[in-house]
Phi, psi and omega in degrees: 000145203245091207298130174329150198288319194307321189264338193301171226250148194300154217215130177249153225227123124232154208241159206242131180220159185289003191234026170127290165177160165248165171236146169222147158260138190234134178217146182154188101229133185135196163305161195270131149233156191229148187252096198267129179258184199240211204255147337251099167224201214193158153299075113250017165235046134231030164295355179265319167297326158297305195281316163314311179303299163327294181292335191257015165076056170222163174284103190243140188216095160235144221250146167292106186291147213296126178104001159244145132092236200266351199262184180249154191233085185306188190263307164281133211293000178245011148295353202224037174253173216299319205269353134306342220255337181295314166282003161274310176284346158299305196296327149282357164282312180308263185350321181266028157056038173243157164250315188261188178193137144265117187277152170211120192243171177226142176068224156300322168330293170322320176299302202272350134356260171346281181299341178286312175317329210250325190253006192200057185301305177277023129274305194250147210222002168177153186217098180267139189252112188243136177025024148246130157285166192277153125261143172299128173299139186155196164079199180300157164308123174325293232288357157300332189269339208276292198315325180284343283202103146113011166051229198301348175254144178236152193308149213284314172339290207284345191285323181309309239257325154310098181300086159144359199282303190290316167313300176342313206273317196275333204268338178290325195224094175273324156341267174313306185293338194302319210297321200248001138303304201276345183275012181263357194240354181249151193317312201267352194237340198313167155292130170318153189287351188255019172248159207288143166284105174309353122344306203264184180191154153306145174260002195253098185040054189269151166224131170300348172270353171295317164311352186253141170325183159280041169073021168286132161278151198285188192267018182260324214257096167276174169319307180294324184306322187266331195269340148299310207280301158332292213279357200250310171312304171301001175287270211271338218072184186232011167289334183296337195273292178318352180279322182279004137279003226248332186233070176273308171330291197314292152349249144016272203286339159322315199231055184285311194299351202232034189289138146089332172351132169277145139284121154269321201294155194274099167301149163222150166232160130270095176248176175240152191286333159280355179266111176309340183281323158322294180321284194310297207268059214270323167302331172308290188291001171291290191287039198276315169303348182233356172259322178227083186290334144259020180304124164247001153203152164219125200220160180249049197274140198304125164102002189237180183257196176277348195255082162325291188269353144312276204289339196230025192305331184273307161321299190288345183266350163280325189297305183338290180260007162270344158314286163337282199300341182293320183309308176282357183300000000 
């Protein structure tokens, strides 16, 4: 029997990009909207969105961002800078026989939203922001504000940014670190507010997993959910994904043209109220009137973390898509 498109079952892609292919799962009909996830995911933690996105008559396509999962992972680290990563998501609205797209990201993702919005305004035609808020590119040298940053501890970034320092700590046991990053980042497993920040690491041979709770999983992520999440890393390794700290610098400097730059085009953000990237850039989102001057909602929600659309799925997918459907009036 032959099934309506909106429920039919999700469908993986691969697309010829310029750093090799990509892989996307695609569910849908309608408009594209495309779903870039963040550090350390995969398209599968929008797996609650494609079939939602999907029934409510849109085209949901979310992609292994370059250096994950199915997609390829050059060898060079500077392969994996903002304005490449960007240019993957053009080359998939093309490939999908689209001209416009809506992006919507989560984590890095959310960055490279942004910049795909910013820098290809006649592509991506709206830009949804999950927990990391937009800043305008500019200001001080990343890894200088990274380097001040946490006193006698040093910052989790800068810790990334050392090629093979992090891979060391995470590649021996990815189970386990994977299990206690995310459960150190979600509402229900994060650390009391009077216990060390995970954020942070010792500077004298400190590991950021010394820093994760006690190995309980939050309530999003079951044994399988993680066990997906394992097999694609135990797969790829974590240099591809750690490669996307490695060129903030870089960044930076790629987008000298757009220091200080507005999203004009009509946005949405979602942070959770317990997420340091809220918390910390809480003046980004103060400054929303002059950074996204088309912004049509921004919610904060309470009680949540950093895995947003994980931990809050049925909430982010009614904001989500009455966001969608507001696009279309």
């Amino acid at each position: 029997m032959h099934q309506p498109a909106s429920s039919a079952e999700p469908r993986h892609r691969t697309i010829e990009a310029p750093a090799g292919r990509l892989h996307a799962v695609e569910q849908g009909t309608g408009p594209l909207v495309m779903l870039v996830h963040g550090f350390p995911e995969s398209w599968y933690s929008w797996r609650r969105q494609l079939p939602a996105l999907a029934a409510a008559g849109y085209r949901a396509v979310a992609l292994d961002v370059r250096g994950y999962g199915r997609s390829s992972k050059p060898a060079a680290t500077d392969a994996y800078r903002m304005l490449d990563l960007v240019e993957d998501n053009v080359v998939l609205v093309r490939a999908l026989g689209e001209e416009k797209a809506v992006v919507v990201g989560h984590d890095w993702g959310s960055s490279i939203a942004a910049a795909s919005a910013l820098l290809h305004p006649g592509v991506f035609r709206a830009v949804g922001l999950l927990s990391v808020p937009y800043a305008p590119p500019g200001g001080p040298r990343p890894s200088e504000v990274f380097a001040r940053m946490g006193g006698d501890q040093e910052f989790y970034v800068s810790y990334f940014q050392e090629p093979g320092r992090a891979e060391a700590e995470m590649e021996p046991d990815l189970r386990g670190w994977l299990a206690g990053f995310y459960a150190a980042m979600s509402a229900d497993t994060m650390p009391a507010q009077d216990e060390p920040d995970p954020h942070f690491v010792p500077r004298a041979g400190g590991r950021l997993r010394d820093r994760f709770t006690d190995g309980r999983l939050p309530v999003w992520l079951s044994d399988d959910d993680l066990d997906v999440y394992v097999g694609e890393f135990e797969r790829t390794g974590m240099t591809g994904a750690l490669n996307r700290y490695r060129n903030m610098d870089r960044d930076w400097e790629d987008l000298t043209p757009y220091h200080g730059a507005p999203i004009k085009q009509p946005s949405l953000f979602i942070g959770g109220a317990l997420d340091a990237s809220t918390t910390w850039m809480a003046d980004a989102i103060d400054a929303y009137p002059a950074t996204l001057p088309g912004l049509v909602s921004s919610h904060v929600l309470d009680g949540c973390g950093h895995w947003i659309q994980q931990e809050r799925p049925e909430e982010v997918n009614r904001l989500l898509t009455a966001w969608l459907d507001s696009l279309q009036d």
